[in-house]
C-alpha positions, 0 to 999 in steps of 0.5 A: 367322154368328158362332155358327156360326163359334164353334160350329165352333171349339168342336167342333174344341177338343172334338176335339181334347180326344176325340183327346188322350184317345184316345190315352190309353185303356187295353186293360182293360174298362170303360165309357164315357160320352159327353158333349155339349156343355152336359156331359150325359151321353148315352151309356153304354156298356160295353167288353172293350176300352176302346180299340178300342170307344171308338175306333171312334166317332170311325172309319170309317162308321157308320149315320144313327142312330150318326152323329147319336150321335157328331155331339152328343158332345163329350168322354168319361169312362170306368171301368175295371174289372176284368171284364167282369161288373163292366162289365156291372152298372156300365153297367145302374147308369150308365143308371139313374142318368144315363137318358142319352138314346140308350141303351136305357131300360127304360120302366116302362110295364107291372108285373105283378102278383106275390105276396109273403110279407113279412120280418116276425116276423108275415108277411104274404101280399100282391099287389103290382106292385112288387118290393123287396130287402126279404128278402121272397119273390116269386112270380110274374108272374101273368097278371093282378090278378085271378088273383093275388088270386083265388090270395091269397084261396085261400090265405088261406082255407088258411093263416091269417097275419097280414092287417091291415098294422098290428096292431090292439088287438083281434082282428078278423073274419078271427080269427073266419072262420078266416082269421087266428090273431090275433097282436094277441091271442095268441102265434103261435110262430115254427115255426108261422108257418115251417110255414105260409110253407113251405106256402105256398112248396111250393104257389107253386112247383107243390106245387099238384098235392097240394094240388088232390088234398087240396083234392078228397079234402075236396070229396067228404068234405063232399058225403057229408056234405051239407055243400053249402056247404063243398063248393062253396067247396072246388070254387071253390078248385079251379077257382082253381087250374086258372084260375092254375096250369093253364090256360095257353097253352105248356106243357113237359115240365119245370116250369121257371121260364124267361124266354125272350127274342127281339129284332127290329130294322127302320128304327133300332126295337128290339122285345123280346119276353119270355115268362114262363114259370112251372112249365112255363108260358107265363103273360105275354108282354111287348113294349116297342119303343124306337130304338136307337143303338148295336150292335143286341146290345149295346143288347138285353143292356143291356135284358136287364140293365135288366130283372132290376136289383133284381129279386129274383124271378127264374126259374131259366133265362134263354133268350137268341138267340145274337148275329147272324152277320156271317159272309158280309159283306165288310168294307171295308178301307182300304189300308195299307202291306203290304196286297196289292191285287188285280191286274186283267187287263182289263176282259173277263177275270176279276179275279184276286186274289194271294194268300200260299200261304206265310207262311214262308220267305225267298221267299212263292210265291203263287198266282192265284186267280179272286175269283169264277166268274161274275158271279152269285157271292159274291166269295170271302174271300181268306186266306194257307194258312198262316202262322208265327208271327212273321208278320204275314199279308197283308190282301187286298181282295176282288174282284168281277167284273163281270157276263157276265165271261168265266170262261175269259179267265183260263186255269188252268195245268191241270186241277188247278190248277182242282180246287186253286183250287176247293178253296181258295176253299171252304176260305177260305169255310169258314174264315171262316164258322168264324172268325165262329162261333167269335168268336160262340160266345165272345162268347156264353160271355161273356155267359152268364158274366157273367150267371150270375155275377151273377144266379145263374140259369142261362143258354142260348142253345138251338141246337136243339130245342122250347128253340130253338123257344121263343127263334124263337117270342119273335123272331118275336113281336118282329117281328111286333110291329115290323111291326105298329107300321110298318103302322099308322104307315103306315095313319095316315099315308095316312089323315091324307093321304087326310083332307085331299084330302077335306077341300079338297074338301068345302070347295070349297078344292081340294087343302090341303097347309098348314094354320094353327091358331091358339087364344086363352087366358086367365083373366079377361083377365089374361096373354092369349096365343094360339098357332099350330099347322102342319099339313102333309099331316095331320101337325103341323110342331112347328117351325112352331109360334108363340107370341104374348103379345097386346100390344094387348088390354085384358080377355078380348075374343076377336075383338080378340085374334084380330085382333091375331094374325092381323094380327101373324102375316100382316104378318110373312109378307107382310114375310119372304115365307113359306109361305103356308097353303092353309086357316086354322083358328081355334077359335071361331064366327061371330065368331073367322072375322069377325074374322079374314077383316076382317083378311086381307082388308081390311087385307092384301089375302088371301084365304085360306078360313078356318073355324071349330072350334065346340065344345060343353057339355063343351068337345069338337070339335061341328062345323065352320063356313065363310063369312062369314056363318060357315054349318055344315059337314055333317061326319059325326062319325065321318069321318077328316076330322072326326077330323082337325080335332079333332085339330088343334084339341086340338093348338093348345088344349094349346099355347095352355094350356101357353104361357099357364100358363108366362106365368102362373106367371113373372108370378106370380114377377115380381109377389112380387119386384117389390112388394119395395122396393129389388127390381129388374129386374136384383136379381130376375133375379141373385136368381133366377139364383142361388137358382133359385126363389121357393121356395129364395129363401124357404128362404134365410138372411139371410147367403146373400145376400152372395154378391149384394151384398144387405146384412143389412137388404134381406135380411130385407126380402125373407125377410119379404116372401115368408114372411109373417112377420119373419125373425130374425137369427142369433144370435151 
């Protein structure tokens, strides 16, 4: 109750400092970082205006995702600067320097393979996955490793740099094949290695058509010849090409080096899809699915800007979806002074709202206008027809009818007041839909701007055509791949529930709902630990999880050990009257289930099914036993029930493992210090507070200790013992 009333007091002061330094935020653009309460940062985001962004955090609703942003932040900082590209290329540096944990992260779960000229006086051609600003030049990404090495090879074979990595004394086999003008032995002029890194670049960037042609004309030549050999190794060259230059499955007009982007969201998950498109051809695809916090478009450019940071190999298009139309969405707006509310003229009739016909002059005539015309219509945006310039237009709140509203409880004055009011209700619509066009087109500008200005490539939002199609195909990718990832957790959910119904009933248990795991480890009875896993419904309930350091035990005896945690385990549920489990599973045999239905039932009086997980020779999940005496289970190996219970068992097995590992390595830190003399309890714990590890305690030098109050003597003392060696004074 105390650390709830002093967190809440703790979150007011916090408050109270983000509403100080609100009222202080610039109107410049900018980022900003969210911080919580222990001082990290987990949030970074980027702003044309710093106050209205920042601001509206701590404003009006948000989603649950968003909410759970803001509930965790506990102060702000922010940068200005002094464009928008300047916040852009900030935030993308921000988050890769701090990988806050509500911003979109670019996992590097995937690299493509490219190929790559070195920056050296010698050149080299080579495949790697990973892209430096090292002056070389990239090419690519290929489809895969192997049409990257098969393109290198051919290219190897055609144009002989440098091969081996570092120069050798002697010329070696590539000199003699052909394959390399062996710069260790003699000199290879500048000009001829830029004439071949030139040859190389016109083949990479779609030169290969020529190339294909000679490479042919040099096929036949040698067939005539009866050179069948060389023939053959030109036609496999040829087949090369086609594999990675021409085979493919989009193919466009132009030979244009694009990435095209498209994004889908559903349920708080993101998911990207990229399409590498290289001399008019779609040659990779790509998907990453991640939750997202923020604004769904504002977290997918700061994807975009993740993905080409210290990217050097970049397309010359970037394809981009336009920004999502809020157009058609009424806003909710909170009444304030001079806000217009609707006039309702009964229950029966149709609600009428007020609206300006003039901002201008001393007297505003205003006209009456039907919020909608029947019960099944969008209300309609109310808006003044015109306004002057040192007039502040009224806000008015829309109305909605109810259903089976009379029309004609409110009578127009004629019938072209009808014509009138039809008129200007289409009007404001349109207006709106233009308003929040125009707001996305120059939104868009921005983006394109900013983007162009610091990338140097060109970037669309196509609108129409086979470009537009392009970006929908790369959304509906992205879709699809977010449904795909929500079927499957929905199929494995019903699986893992359907499994445990089955699995009740196979045991002759009924229906199990909750089920309790428990595993020993230790290594030659030293540190002896056990660990519970929950599972409920198939799905494990991490925060049911128990650890326990065996107490009573003395050397590796599993069946005490798993005496001692059961009783420990069951006492305290008995005792606090927690949730009992339907089904208790133990990782062993005969002698793990004895043990643990002695306890249950002849010390506690509970009569709980228990079995038993038996694994084989190579440590792996073999069958399943029940009873006591403790009998075999028929389960098929290949059933969603055994698949079930092995899962469980490796869940306990890496809980139980990790636990006992961290027990070990702190013993292992207690017992260097302890066998120190003059190294207490209260000395080790200041010494490791401190220094943060053994390892930087032992890098220490002697006067580092008087911070502690540890004099020169212990100090070496302590230096000696865990370095093996004497420590030597400093020198005077």
């Amino acid at each position: 109750m105390e650390m709830d009333m002093e967190d809440r007091e703790a979150r007011e002061r916090s408050m109270e400092v983000i509403r100080n330094k609100l009222a202080l935020l610039p109107d410049k653009p900018g980022c900003y970082l969210m911080k919580n309460r222990e001082g990290t940062i987990i949030y970074v985001g980027k702003a044309k205006i710093l106050k209205n962004r920042v601001r509206s955090y701590f404003t009006g609703s948000h989603s649950a995702k968003t909410q759970r942003l803001v509930s965790e932040i506990r102060d702000f900082e922010y940068i200005i600067t002094s464009s928008n590209m300047e916040a852009l290329i900030l935030e993308c540096n921000l988050i890769k320097q701090h990988h806050p944990r509500y911003n979109v992260l670019l996992k590097d779960d995937k690299t493509f393979p490219y190929i790559k000229i070195t920056n050296e006086k010698q050149p080299r051609l080579e495949v790697t996955r990973r892209i430096y600003k090292d002056k070389a030049k990239y090419f690519g990404p290929y489809p895969n490793a192997f049409a990257a090495q098969q393109t290198k090879k051919l290219l190897d074979r055609l144009y002989p740099l440098r091969k081996c990595k570092t120069m050798p004394d002697k010329v070696c086999l590539y000199y003699h094949i052909g394959q390399c003008l062996a710069p260790c032995e003699y000199e290879v002029s500048a000009e001829t290695n830029e004439r071949m890194v030139q040859e190389i670049t016109r083949f990479l960037n779609g030169g290969h058509g020529e190339i294909k042609q000679e490479l042919t004309a040099k096929m036949q030549a040698a067939a005539e010849e009866l050179n069948f050999e060389r023939a053959k190794e030109l036609r496999d060259h040829i087949m090369n090409i086609d594999a990675v230059m021409e085979k493919q499955k989009i193919t466009t007009n132009d030979a244009v080096d694009r990435d095209v982007f498209g994004y889908a969201v559903d349920k708080g998950w993101m998911a990207v899809h990229i399409q590498y498109m290289r001399q008019g051809k779609l040659i990779e695809r790509h998907v990453s699915l991640f939750p997202y916090y923020g604004d769904e478009y504002n977290d997918f450019m700061s994807y975009v800007t993740q993905v080409y940071s210290d990217n050097p190999a970049l397309p010359k298009e970037i394809f981009l979806p336009g920004m999502p139309d809020t157009a058609g969405t009424p806003d909710i707006v909170q009444a304030e002074p001079n806000v217009a509310s609707p006039t309702f003229i009964s229950t029966e009739a149709e609600p009428t709202a007020v609206v300006p016909a003039s901002a201008s002059g001393d007297a505003e005539p205003t006209a009456v206008v039907p919020a909608s015309a029947s019960g099944d219509a969008e209300p309609t945006a109310m808006v003044p027809s015109s306004a002057s310039a040192d007039t502040e237009p009224t806000t008015v709140v829309p109305t909605f009818a109810s259903m089976g509203t009379d029309p004609s409880a409110v009578a127009p004055a004629s019938a072209s007041t009808d014509a009138e009011t039809a008129n200007l209700a289409a009007g404001a619509a349109a207006s709106s839909t233009s308003a929040s066009a125009s707001s996305n087109e120059a939104e868009e500008k921005e983006v394109r701007d900013a983007l162009e200005s610091w990338l140097k490539v060109k970037v669309h939002f196509p609108q129409r055509g086979l470009k537009k199609q392009m970006v929908d195909m790369a959304r509906d990718n992205a879709r699809m791949a977010l449904e795909e990832k929500f079927r499957l957790l929905e199929r494995d959910e019903n699986r893992s529930v359907k499994a445990v119904e089955n699995l009740g009933g196979m045991l002759g248990t009924g229906i199990i709902r909750r089920i309790e795991a428990f595993d020993n480890s230790n290594i030659q009875g030293t540190n002896p630990v056990s660990a519970m896993v929950v599972f409920v419904n198939g799905k494990p309930d991490r925060k049911e999880y128990r650890k326990y350091k065996v107490k009573t035990v003395q050397g590796p005896d599993d069946y005490e050990t798993m005496r001692e945690v059961i009783r420990r385990r069951y006492e305290r549920v008995l005792k606090e009257n927690l949730t009992m489990p339907d089904l208790i599973v133990v990782d062993g045999g005969k002698g793990q289930i004895s043990a643990a239905i002695d306890v249950l039932e002849n010390e506690l009086g509970l009569f709980i099914p228990v079995c038993g997980l038996v694994k084989d020779a190579k440590h792996k999940t073999a069958q399943l036993m029940m009873g006591d005496p403790a009998e075999v289970v028929p389960l098929a190996r290949d059933s969603q029930e055994f698949y079930l219970l092995q899962r469980i068992q490796d869940e306990v097995h890496r809980f139980a493992i990790t636990f006992h590992r961290e027990t070990r390595a702190k013993s292992m830190v207690v017992s260097q210090l302890d066998s120190i003399p003059g190294i207490g309890e209260k000395r080790r714990k200041a010494l490791l507070k401190h220094f943060g590890s053994v390892r930087k305690i032992k890098e220490a030098q002697v006067e580092d200790f008087k911070p502690l109050g540890i004099g020169e003597k212990l100090a070496r003392d302590i230096l000696q013992a865990l370095q093996g060696e004497t420590a030597t004074a400093p020198q005077e």
